[in-house]
Kinemage of the C-alpha trace (Angstrom):
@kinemage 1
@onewidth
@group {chain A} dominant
@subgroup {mainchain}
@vectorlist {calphas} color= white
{ca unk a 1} P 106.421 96.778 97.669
{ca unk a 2} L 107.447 99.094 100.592
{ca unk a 3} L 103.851 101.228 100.094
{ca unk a 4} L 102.765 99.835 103.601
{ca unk a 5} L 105.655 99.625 105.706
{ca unk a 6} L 104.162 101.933 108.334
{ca unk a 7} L 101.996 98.909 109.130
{ca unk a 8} L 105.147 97.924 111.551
{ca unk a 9} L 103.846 100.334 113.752
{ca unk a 10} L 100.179 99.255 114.171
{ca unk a 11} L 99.792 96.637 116.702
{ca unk a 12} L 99.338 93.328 114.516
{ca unk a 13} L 95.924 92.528 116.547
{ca unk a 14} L 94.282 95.423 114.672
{ca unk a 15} L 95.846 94.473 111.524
{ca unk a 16} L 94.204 90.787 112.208
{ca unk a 17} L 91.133 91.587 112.934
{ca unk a 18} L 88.592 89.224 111.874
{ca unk a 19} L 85.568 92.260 112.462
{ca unk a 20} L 84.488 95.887 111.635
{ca unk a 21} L 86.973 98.023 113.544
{ca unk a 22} L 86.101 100.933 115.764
{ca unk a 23} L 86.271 104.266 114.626
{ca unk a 24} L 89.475 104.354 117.143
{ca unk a 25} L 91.110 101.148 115.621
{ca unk a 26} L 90.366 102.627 112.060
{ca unk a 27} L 92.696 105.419 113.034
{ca unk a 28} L 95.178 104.108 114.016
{ca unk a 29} L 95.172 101.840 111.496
{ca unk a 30} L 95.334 105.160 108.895
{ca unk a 31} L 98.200 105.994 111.065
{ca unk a 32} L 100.944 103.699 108.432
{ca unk a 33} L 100.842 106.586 105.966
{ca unk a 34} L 102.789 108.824 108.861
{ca unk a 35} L 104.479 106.189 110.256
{ca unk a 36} L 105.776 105.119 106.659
{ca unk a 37} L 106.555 108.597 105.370
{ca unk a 38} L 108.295 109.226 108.722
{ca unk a 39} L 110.747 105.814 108.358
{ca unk a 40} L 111.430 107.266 104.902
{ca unk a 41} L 111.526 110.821 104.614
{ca unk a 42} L 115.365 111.524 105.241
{ca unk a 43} L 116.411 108.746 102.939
{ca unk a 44} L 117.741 109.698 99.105
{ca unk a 45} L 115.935 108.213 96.351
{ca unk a 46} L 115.625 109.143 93.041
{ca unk a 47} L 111.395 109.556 93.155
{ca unk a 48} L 109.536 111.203 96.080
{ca unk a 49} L 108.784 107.872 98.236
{ca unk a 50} L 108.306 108.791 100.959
{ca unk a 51} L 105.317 111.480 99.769
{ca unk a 52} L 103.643 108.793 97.700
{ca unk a 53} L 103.385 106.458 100.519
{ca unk a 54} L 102.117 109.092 102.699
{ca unk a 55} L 99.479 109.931 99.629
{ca unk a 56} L 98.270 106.550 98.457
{ca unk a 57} L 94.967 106.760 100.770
{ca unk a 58} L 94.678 110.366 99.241
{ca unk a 59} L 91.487 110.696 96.638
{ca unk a 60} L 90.535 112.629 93.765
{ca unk a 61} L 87.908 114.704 95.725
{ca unk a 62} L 89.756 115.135 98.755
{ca unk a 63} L 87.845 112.849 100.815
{ca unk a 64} L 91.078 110.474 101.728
{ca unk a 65} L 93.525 110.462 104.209
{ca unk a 66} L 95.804 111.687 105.817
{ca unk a 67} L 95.939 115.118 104.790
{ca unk a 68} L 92.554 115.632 102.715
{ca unk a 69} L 94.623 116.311 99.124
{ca unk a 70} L 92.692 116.521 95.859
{ca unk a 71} L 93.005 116.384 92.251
{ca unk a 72} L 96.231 117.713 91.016
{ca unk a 73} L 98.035 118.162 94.435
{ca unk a 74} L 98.777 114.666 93.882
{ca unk a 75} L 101.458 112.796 92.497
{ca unk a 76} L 100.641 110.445 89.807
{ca unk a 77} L 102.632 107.794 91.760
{ca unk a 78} L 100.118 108.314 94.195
{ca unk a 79} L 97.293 107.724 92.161
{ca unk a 80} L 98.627 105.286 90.536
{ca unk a 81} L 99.403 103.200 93.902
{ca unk a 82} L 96.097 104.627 95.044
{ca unk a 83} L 94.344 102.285 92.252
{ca unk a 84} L 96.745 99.328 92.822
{ca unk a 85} L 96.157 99.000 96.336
{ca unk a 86} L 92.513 99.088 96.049
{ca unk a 87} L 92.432 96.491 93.283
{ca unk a 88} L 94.764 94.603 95.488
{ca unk a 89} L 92.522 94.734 98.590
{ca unk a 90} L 89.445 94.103 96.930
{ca unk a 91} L 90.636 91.297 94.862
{ca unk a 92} L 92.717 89.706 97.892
{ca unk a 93} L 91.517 88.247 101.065
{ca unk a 94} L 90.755 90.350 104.181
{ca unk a 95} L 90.761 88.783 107.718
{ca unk a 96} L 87.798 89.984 108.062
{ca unk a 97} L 86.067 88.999 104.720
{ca unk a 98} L 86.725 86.728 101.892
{ca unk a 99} L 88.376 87.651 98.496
{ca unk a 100} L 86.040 89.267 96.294
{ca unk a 101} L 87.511 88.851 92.994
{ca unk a 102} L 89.203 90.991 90.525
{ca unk a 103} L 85.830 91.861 88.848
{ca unk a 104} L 84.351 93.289 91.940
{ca unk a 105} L 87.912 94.925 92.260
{ca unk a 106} L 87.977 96.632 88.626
{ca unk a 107} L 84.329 97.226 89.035
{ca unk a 108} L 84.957 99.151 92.136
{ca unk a 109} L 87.774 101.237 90.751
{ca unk a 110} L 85.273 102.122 87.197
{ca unk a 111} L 82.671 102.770 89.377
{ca unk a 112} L 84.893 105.608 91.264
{ca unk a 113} L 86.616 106.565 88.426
{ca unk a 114} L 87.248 110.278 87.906
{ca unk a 115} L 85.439 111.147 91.876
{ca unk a 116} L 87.643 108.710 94.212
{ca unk a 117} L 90.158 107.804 91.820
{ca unk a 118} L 91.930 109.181 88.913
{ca unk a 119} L 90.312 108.674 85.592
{ca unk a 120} L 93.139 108.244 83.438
{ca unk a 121} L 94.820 106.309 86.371
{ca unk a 122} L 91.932 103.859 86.098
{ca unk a 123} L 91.737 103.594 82.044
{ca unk a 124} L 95.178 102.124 82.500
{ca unk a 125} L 93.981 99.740 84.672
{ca unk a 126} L 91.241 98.324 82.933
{ca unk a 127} L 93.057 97.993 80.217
{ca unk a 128} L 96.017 96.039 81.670
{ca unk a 129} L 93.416 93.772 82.669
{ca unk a 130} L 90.767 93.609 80.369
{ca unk a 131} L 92.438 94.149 77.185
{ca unk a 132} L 96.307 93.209 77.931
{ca unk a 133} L 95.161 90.050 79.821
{ca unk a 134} L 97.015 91.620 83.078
{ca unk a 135} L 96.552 88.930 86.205
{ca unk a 136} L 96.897 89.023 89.961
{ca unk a 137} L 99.173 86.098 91.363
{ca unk a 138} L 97.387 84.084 93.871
């Protein structure tokens, strides 16, 4: 629930945006994973919250943000929020695009699984949907 809190510190215009953003707006938009680990990192909790926020744009192959970590330099809370959020995003509407369904959404994920995202990561997720009956609240 907290996994985009640094989003308080992007100015809500950008966050808005009905159109493609500019390769400036984009980062500073990537900018919540800092800003959230930052509100978070001197607080106690029993799991390492503050590093998964700051991971959950992280990918398999390295290609994520914000520090380019791959593969097992991960947590598995991370790539397990990693897969969440971007079944979330897809599935949900955008300001700047409609929703596109939680077909496209799992679709996405299967079609990244094992390069982008983490293949075991994303067998769970299929399965709480496709098999478990798993749904998305509107």
């Amino acid at each position: 629930m907290i996994h985009d809190l640094g989003k308080i510190g992007i100015p809500s215009e950008l966050l808005a945006k009905p159109k493609v953003l500019s390769a400036m707006e984009l980062g500073l938009i990537k900018e919540h994973v800092n800003i959230g680990f930052n509100i978070l990192k001197d607080i106690a909790f029993p799991w390492p919250i503050a590093q998964i926020i700051r991971q959950h744009h992280e990918r398999m192959d390295g290609s994520g943000y914000p520090l380019g970590l791959k593969g097992d330099a991960l947590l598995l809370e991370s790539k397990i929020l990693a897969v969440a959020d971007e079944v979330e995003a897809i599935a949900s509407h955008r300001p700047y695009r409609a929703a596109l369904g939680v077909e496209a959404a799992l679709a996405e994920i299967a079609a990244h699984r094992g390069t982008l995202f983490d293949a075991d990561v994303v067998d769970a997720c299929l399965c709480l949907f496709r098999e478990k009956g798993y749904k998305i609240e509107d």
